[in-house]
C-alpha atoms as one frame of an Amber mdcrd trajectory, in Angstrom:
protein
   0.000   0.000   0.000   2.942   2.117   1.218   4.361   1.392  -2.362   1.726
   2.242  -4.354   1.335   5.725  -2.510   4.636   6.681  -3.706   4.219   5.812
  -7.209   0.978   8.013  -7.202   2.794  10.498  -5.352   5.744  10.412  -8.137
   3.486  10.568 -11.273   1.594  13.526  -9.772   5.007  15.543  -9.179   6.128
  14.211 -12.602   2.336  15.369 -14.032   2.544  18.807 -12.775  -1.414  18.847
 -13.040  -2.156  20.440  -9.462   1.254  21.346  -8.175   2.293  20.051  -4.932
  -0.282  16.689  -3.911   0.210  14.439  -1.063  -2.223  11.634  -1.036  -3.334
   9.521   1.834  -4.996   6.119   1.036  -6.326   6.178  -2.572  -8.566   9.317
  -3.060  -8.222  11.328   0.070  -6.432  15.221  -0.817  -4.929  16.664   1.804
  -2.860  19.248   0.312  -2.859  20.763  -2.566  -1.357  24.074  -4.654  -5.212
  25.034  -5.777  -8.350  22.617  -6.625  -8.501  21.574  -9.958 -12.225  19.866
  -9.435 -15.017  21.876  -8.100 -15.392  21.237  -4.462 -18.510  19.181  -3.681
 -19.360  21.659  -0.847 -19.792  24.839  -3.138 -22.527  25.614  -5.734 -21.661
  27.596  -8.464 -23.524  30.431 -10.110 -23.564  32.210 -13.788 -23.634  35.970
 -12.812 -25.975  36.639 -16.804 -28.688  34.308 -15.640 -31.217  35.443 -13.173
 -31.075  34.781  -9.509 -27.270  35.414  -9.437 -27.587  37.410  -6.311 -29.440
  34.406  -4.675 -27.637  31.991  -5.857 -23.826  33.765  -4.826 -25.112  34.301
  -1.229 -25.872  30.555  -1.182 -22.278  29.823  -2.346 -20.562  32.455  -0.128
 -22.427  30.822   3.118 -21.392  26.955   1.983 -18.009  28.048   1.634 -18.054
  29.843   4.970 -20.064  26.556   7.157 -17.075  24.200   5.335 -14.455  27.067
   6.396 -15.864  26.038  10.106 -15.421  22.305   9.769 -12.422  22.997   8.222
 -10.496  23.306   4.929  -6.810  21.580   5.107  -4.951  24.174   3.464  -6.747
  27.234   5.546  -6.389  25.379   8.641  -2.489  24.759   7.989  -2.148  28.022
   7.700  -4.194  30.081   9.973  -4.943  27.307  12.291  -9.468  27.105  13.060
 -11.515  29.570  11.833 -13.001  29.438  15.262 -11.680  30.564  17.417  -8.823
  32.504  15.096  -5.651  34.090  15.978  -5.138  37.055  14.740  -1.351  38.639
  14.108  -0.564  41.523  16.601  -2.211  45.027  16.092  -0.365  48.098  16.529
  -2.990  51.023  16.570  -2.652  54.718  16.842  -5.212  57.344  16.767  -4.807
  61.039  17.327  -7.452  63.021  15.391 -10.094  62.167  17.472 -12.386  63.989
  19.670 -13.333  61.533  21.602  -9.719  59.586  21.883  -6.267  59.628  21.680
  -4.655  56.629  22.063  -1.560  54.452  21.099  -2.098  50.436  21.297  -1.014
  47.499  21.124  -2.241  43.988  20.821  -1.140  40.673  21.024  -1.768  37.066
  21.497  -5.079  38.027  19.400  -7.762  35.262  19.633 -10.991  36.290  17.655
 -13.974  34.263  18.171 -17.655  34.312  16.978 -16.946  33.737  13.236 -18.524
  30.183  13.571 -21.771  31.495  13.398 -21.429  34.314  10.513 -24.874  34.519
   8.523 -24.782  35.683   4.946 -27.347  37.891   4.502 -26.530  39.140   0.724
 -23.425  39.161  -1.752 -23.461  40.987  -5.201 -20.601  40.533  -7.259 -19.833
  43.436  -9.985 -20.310  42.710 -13.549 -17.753  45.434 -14.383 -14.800  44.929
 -12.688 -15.810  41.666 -10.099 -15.483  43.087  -6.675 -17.698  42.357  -4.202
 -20.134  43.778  -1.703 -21.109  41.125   0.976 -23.996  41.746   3.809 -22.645
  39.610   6.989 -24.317  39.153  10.204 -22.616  37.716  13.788 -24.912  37.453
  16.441 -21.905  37.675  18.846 -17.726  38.649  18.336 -15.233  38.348  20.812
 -11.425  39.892  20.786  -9.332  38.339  23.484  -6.028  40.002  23.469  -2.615
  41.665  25.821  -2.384  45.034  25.338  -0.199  47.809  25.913  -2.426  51.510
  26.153  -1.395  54.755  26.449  -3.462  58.207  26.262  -7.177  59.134  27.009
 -10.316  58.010  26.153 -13.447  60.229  26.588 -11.260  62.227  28.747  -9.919
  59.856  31.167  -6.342  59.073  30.483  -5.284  55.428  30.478  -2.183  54.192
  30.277  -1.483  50.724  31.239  -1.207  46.630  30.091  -2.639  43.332  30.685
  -5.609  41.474  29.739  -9.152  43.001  28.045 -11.885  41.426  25.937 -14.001
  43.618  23.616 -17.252  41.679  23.046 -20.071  42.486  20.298 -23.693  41.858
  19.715 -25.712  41.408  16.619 -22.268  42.734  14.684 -23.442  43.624  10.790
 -20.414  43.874   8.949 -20.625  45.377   5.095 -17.757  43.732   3.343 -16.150
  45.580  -0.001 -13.789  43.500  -1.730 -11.454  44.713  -4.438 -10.524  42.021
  -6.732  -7.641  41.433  -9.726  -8.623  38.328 -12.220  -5.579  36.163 -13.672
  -4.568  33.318 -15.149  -3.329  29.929 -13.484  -2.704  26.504 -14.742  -5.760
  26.850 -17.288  -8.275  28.982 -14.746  -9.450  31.818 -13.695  -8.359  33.497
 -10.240  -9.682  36.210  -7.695  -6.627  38.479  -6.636  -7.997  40.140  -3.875
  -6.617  43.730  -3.913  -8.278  45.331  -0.518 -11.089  45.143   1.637 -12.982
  48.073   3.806 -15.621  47.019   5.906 -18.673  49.106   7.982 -19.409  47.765
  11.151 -23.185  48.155  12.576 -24.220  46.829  16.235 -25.840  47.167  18.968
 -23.795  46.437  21.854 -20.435  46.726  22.992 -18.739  45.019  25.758 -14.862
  45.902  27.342 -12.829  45.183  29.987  -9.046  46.195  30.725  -7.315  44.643
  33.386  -4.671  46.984  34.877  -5.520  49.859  33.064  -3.997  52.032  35.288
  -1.032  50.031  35.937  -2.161  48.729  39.092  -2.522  51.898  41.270  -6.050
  51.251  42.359  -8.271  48.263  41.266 -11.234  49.976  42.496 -10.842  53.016
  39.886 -10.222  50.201  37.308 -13.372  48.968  38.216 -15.453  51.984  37.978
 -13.714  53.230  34.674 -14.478  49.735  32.965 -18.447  50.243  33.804 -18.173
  53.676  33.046 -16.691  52.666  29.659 -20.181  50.197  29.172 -22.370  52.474
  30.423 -21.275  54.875  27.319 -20.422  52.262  25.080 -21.598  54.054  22.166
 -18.547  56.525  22.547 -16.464  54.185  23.914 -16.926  52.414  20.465 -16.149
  55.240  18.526 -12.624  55.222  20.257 -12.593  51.827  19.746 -13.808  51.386
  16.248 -10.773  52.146  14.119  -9.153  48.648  16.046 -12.548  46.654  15.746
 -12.279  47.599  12.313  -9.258  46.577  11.043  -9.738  43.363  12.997 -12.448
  42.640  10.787 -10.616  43.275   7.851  -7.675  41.479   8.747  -9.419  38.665
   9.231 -11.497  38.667   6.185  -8.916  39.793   3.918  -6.518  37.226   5.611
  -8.744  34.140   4.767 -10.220  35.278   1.388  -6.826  35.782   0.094  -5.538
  32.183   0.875  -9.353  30.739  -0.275  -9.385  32.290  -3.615  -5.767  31.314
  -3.842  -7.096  28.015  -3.541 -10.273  27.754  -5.681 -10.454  29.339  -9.057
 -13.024  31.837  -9.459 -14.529  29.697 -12.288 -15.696  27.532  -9.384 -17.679
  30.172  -7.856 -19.057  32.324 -11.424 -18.980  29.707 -14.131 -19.337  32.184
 -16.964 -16.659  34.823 -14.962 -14.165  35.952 -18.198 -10.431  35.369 -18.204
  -8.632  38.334 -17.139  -8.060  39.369 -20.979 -11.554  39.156 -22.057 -12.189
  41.632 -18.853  -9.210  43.866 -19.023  -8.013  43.853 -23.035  -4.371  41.803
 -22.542  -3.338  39.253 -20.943  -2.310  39.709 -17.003
């Protein structure tokens, strides 16, 4: 059995039909360069016929519920989608009103993403990018951080642990994509995200944020901070935000590196048909 593994390994190198395979038994994938065979888990859709919209919001959520059970390649390299850990944040804000702060954050574990909801994604007959409704009914940041500078007048400056916890999080996702050619397919580049967050809670809590000097002022700050959470989020939102988008751009990038777009809009045109030469 051992033997014949090999061979299949050998002829697949010598092939080059799907770059790097390693096989386990006789049909079992477990890593590959990108899918040459449409995953069974994801529909596909033909963005001229009608019901595209439909139909692309049904594909987006399969391919997020098998991102949760897990897709090899994703999970080798950015670990569960479920909780996720995020790459440190280093955040600085000085034009605000309501804040002025320099942050950072590390040891970032996101969680939440498990139970994302597509609500609606359109896809752009003109250039392909994306606009993608998303709804969590809960998000939670675990992270260190390291604070310095005031927030709705109070000035902070401390480290240790905090949370930042959200409810009923709507997140509108815009997706800037580049189309090119790979081993015979078409591919999503994606360029740059931006996302708009909506909710309608925010939770905190920063441990030592006043290095320590008095736990009950700690306290009090911390449900001052929830009591105005709307402000507080304000302060807040440019990291919430780009943890979003790290996350999503993060994971798209490696998926669509993965799956040709052909998978996803059958009748999508190679990136000279859309542009006018060859990329």
């Amino acid at each position: 059995m051992w033997q014949t593994v090999k061979q299949v390994s050998s002829l697949c190198k010598i092939a080059l039909i799907c770059g790097l395979i390693v096989v386990n038994g006789v049909n079992e994938v477990t890593s590959v360069e990108f899918y040459t065979e449409k995953p069974a888990f994801l529909p596909s859709c033909k963005i001229n016929e009608p019901g595209f919209t439909k139909c692309s919001t049904n594909t987006v959520q399969k391919l997020i519920d098998q991102l949760v059970i897990g897709i090899p390649e994703v999970v080798k390299e950015f670990g569960p989608f479920d909780p996720m850990r995020v790459h440190d944040i280093y955040f600085k804000q000085d034009s605000s009103d309501v804040a002025r702060v320099h942050a950072n954050l590390s040891d970032v574990i996101v969680k939440g993403f498990s139970k994302t909801i597509i609500k609606e994604s359109r896809v752009s007959k003109k250039d392909y990018s994306w606009i993608t409704k998303i709804f969590l009914p809960k998000m939670r940041m675990d992270a260190n951080y390291k604070m310095e500078g005031r927030i709705l007048l109070i000035p902070l400056r401390g480290s240790g642990k905090m949370f930042i916890e959200i409810e009923n999080l709507d997140i509108k996702l815009y997706t800037k994509t580049r189309l090119y050619e790979k081993g015979g397919f078409t591919f999503d580049n994606v360029t740059a995200v931006r996302v708009d967050l909506n909710m309608t809670r925010v939770r905190t809590n920063f441990e030592n944020i006043f290095n320590g000097q008095s736990k009950e002022v700690e306290r009090s700050t911390n449900e001052f901070f929830n009591e105005n959470w709307r402000d507080f989020y304000e302060a807040l939102k440019p990291i919430i935000s780009e943890t979003v988008e790290t996350i999503l751009y993060d994971v798209m990038h490696k998926v669509f590196e993965l799956i040709p777009a052909n998978f996803f809009v059958e009748d999508i045109p190679t990136s000279e048909q859309l542009y006018g030469t060859k990329n």
